[in-house]
C-alpha positions as MATLAB code, in Angstrom:
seq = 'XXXXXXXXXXXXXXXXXXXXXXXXXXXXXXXXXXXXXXXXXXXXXXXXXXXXXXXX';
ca = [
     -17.086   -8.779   -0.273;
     -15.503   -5.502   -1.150;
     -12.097   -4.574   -1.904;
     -10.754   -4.301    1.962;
     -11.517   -7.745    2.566;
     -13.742   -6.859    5.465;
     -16.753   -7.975    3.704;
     -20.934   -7.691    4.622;
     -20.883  -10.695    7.118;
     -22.175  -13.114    4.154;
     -18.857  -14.738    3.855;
     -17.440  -15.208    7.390;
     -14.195  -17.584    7.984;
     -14.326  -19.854   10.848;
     -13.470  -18.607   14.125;
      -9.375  -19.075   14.561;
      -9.419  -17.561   11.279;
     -11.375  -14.237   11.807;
      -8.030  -11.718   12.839;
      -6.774  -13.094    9.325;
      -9.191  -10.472    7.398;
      -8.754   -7.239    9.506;
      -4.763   -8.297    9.345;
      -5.091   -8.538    5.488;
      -6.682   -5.339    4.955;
      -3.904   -3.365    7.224;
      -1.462   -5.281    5.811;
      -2.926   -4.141    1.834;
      -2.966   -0.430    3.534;
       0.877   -0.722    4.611;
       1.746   -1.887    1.421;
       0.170    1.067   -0.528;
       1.793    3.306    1.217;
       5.085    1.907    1.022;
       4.671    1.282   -2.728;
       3.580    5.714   -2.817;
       6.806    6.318   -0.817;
       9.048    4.274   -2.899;
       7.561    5.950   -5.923;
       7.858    9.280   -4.733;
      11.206    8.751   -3.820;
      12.471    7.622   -7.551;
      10.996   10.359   -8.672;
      12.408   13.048   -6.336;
      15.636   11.232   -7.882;
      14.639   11.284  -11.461;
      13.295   14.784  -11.312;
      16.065   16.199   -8.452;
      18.780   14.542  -10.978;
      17.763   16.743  -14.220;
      16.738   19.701  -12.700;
      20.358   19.786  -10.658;
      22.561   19.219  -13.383;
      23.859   22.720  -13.852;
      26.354   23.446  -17.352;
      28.117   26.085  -14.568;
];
């Protein structure tokens, strides 16, 4: 099997169980791209914080 869970067909789960792997691998996808926006956003903050602090 490789990292998306899809696999090569040597591992395959019993039938009621086959939507579980596609499901995983969409649901690993969402996750990484929530975890990017959540990062970017901090660091729009972090970065949008000391670059707007003006002395004037």
């Amino acid at each position: 099997m490789d990292s998306s869970t899809i696999g090569y067909g040597d591992l395959v789960l019993p039938r009621p169980w086959r939507l579980l792997g596609p499901v995983e691998g969409l649901t690993g996808i969402l996750m990484c791209g929530l975890s990017t926006g959540l990062f970017v956003a901090l660091l729009g903050r972090v970065i949008g914080g000391k670059v707007g602090d003006d002395p004037d």
